[in-house]
C-alpha positions in Angstrom: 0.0 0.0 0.0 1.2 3.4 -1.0 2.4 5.6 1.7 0.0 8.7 2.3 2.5 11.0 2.1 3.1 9.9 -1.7 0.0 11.3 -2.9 1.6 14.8 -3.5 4.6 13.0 -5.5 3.6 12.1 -9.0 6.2 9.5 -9.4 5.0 7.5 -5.6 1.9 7.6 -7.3 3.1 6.1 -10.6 5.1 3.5 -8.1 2.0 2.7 -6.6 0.1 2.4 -9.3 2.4 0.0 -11.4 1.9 -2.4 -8.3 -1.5 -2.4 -8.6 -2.5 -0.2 -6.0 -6.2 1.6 -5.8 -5.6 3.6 -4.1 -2.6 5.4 -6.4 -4.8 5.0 -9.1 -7.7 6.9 -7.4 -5.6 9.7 -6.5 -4.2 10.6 -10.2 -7.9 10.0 -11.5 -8.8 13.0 -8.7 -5.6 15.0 -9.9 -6.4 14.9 -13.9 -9.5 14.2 -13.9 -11.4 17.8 -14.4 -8.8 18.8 -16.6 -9.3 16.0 -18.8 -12.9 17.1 -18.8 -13.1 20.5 -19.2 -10.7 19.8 -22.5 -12.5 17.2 -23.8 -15.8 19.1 -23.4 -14.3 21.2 -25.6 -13.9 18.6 -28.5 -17.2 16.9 -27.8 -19.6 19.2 -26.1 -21.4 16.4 -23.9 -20.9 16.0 -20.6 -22.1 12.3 -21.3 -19.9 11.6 -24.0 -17.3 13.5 -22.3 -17.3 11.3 -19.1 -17.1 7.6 -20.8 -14.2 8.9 -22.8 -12.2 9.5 -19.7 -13.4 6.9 -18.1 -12.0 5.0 -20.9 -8.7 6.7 -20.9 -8.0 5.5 -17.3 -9.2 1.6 -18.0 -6.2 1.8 -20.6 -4.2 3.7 -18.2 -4.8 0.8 -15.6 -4.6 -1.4 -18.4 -1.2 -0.2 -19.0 0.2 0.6 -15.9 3.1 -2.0 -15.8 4.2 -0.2 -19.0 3.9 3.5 -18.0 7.5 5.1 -17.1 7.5 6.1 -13.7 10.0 8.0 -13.9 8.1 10.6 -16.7 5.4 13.0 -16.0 1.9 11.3 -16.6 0.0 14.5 -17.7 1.3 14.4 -21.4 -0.1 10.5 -21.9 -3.4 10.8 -20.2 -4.0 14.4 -22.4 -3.0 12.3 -25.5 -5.0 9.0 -24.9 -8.0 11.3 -24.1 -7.7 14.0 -27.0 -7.1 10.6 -29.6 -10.5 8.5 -27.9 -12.2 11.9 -28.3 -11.5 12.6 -32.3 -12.2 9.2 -32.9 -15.5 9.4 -31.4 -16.3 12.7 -33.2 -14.7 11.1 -36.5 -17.4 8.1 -35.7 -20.4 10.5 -35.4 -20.0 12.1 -38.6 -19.3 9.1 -40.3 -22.4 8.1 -38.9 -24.2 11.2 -40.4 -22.8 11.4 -43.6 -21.1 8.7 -45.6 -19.5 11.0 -48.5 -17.4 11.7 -45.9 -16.4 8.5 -44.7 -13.3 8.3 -47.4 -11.7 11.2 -45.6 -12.6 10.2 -42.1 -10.3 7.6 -41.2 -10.2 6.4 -37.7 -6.8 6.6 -35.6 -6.2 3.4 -34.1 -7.0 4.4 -30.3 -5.5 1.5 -29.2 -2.0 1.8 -30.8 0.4 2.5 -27.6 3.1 3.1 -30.2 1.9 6.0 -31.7 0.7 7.4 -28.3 3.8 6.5 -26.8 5.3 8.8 -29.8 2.9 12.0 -29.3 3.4 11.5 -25.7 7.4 12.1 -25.9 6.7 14.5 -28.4 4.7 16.8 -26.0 6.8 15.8 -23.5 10.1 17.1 -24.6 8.4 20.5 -25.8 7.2 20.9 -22.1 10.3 20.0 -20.6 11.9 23.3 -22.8 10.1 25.5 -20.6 11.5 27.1 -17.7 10.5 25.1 -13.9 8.0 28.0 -13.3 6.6 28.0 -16.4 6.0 24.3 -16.7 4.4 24.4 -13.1 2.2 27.0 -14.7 1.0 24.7 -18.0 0.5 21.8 -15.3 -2.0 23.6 -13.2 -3.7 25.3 -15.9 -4.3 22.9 -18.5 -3.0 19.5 -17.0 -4.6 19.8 -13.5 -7.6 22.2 -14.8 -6.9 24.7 -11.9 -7.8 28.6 -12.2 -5.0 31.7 -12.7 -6.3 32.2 -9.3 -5.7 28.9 -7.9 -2.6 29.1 -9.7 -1.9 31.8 -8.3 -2.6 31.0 -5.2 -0.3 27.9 -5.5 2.7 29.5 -6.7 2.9 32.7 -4.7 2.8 34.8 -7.6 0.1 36.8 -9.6 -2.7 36.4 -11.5 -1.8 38.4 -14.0 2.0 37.0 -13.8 -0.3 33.3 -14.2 -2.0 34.3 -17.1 1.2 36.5 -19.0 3.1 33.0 -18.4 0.2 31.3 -19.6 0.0 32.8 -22.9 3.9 32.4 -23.5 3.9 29.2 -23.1 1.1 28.0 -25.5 3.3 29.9 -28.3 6.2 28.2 -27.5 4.3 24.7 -27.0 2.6 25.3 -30.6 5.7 26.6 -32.0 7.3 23.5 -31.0 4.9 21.4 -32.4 4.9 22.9 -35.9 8.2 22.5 -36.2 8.5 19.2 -35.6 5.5 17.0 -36.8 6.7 15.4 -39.8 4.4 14.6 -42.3 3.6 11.0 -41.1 2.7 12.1 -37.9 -0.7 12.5 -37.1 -1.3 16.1 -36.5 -3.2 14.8 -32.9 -0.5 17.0 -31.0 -0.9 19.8 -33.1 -4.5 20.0 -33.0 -4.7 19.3 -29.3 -2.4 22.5 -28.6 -4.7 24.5 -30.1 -7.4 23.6 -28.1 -5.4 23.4 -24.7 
């Protein structure tokens, strides 16, 4: 059983979790799970829909768990599985509604850890370019879901310092991304930065 005092460390939680433990697993659903919402609302625009997406993301997260790296933050892979579940669902509504557009709606293979595994670095390594208070600043924001004021709050600076950081960061995050999805990448990283 994980120690209680490993709930505030991502990677005790990540230990815990790879063992099999619940209660680890409960406490990173609490820590991403209204972020995860509140972007995937975004995509899909019902809270139904929204809700058995991520509930879906964390079965393959538990699924997967002996395969996660412990030693990397989580955020990036849960964002990812969620955002590629999510277009796929809105890919398979419209193909639903309209078959002239079923040649150019081809489905990503949601279950492809590979290609996850490959946006996942992919937003990782653009995050890890940011300075330690920016990154803190993307986390709570978009990967935890939390307020500028929370934010704020947790960080001991300003709002407005929150939100100036904020908006620096998602042009340096997009600018990454441009520059380096190649053409057979899927543009999943791309499109979810714009929406983050």
């Amino acid at each position: 059983m994980i120690n209680p005092a490993d709930f505030h460390d991502e990677t005790g939680l990540l230990k815990g979790l790879s063992t099999g433990d619940q209660a680890a697993f409960k406490a990173l659903y609490d820590k991403y799970h209204h972020g995860l919402y509140r972007k995937t609302f975004q995509i899909l625009h019902s809270s139904p829909e929204t809700e058995d997406i991520i509930q879906e993301a964390f079965i393959t997260l538990w699924e997967k768990r002996k395969e996660i790296d412990i030693t990397r933050p989580l955020g990036p892979w849960l964002f990812t599985i969620t955002f590629n579940r999510a277009i796929n669902h809105l890919k398979k509504k419209l193909r639903e509604k309209s078959k002239a557009a079923k040649a150019c709606l081809q489905p990503i293979i949601d279950n492809d850890f590979l290609t996850v595994e490959k946006q996942w670095k992919l937003l990782e390594t653009a995050i890890s370019q940011l300075s330690p208070q920016k990154r803190r600043v993307f986390e709570l924001c978009k990967m935890e879901g939390r307020t500028y004021e929370e934010t704020s709050q947790l960080m001991g600076i300003s709002r407005h310092t929150v939100k100036e950081y904020l908006g620096e960061v998602m042009h340096i995050l997009r600018e990454y991304i441009r520059k380096h999805v190649s053409y057979d990448t899927p543009l999943l990283l791309f499109l979810l930065m714009e929406i983050l």
